[in-house]
N, C-alpha and C positions, 0 to 999 in steps of 0.2 A: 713581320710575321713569317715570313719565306724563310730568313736567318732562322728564328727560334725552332720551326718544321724542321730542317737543315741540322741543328744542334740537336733536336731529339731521335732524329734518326742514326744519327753517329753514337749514340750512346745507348740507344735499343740493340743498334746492331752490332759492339764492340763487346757486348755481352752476350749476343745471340737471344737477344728475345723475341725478335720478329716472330718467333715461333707461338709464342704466345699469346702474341698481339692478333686475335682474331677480331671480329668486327664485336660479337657475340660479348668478347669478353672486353675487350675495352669501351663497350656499353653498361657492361656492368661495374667495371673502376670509374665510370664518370658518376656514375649512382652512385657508390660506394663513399668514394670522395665528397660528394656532397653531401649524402648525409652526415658524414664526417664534419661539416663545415655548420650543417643546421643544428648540431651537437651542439658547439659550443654556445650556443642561444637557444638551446631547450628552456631552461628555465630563468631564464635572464625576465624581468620586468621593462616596459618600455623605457622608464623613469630612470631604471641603472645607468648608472655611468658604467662605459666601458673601460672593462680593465687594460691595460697597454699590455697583458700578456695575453689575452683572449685577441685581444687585435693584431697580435703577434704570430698566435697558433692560426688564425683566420687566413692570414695570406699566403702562408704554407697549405692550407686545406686550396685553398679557392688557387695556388698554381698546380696544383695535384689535380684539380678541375682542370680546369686549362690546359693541362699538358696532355690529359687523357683525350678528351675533346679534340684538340691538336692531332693526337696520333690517329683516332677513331676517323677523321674528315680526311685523313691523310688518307688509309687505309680504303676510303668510300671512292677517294677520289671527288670531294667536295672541299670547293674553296670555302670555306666558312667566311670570309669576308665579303663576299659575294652573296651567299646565301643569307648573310644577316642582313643585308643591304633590301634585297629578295622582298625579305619576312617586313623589313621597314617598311618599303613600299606598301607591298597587302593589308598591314596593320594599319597605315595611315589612311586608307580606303574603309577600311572594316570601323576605325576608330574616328570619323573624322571630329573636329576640333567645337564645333556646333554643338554635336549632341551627345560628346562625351567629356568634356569639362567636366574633374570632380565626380564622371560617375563612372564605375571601376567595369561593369559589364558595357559589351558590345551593344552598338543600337540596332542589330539586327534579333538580341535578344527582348524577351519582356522581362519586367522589373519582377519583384518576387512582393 
């Protein structure tokens, strides 16, 4: 993760983007990018097979995700590895395995 950090900032900075790269806006390419990425399965059926070129455009969307995220955690000064580890933690507290098998809300909520 360090390396790919490391390789996006040489390539931010050999361009002079840093200038661009505010928190604000690389919030908004992480958005961007992803719905970019929920695009290619707007209208897809669960039932479709996927096309090998939709699975193609997909992981160019989803590193366009990831590289913004990257630079956005850089920029925060947040290790996203760390922080995902974090979220696992609280999640596995907030989720535990009892009373959420199979059910997709929290059991600190009520059912609908």
């Amino acid at each position: 993760m360090k390396q790919l950090i490391e390789e996006l900032r040489r390539f931010r900075d050999e361009r002079d983007w840093g200038q661009f790269h505010t928190p604000k806006d690389l919030a908004i390419s992480v958005s961007v990018e992803a719905a970019e990425l929920l695009e290619l399965f707007q209208w897809q059926k669960e039932a479709d097979q996927l096309d090998p070129k939709v699975r193609d455009k997909a992981s160019g969307e989803a590193a366009d995700v990831l590289m913004y995220l990257l630079l956005l955690c850089d920029r925060l000064e947040i290790d996203l590895v760390t922080a995902a580890r974090d979220k696992l933690d609280r999640n596995r507290r907030r989720f535990p395995v009892a009373g959420s098998r199979g059910v997709a809300k929290p059991v600190d909520q009520e059912a609908d």
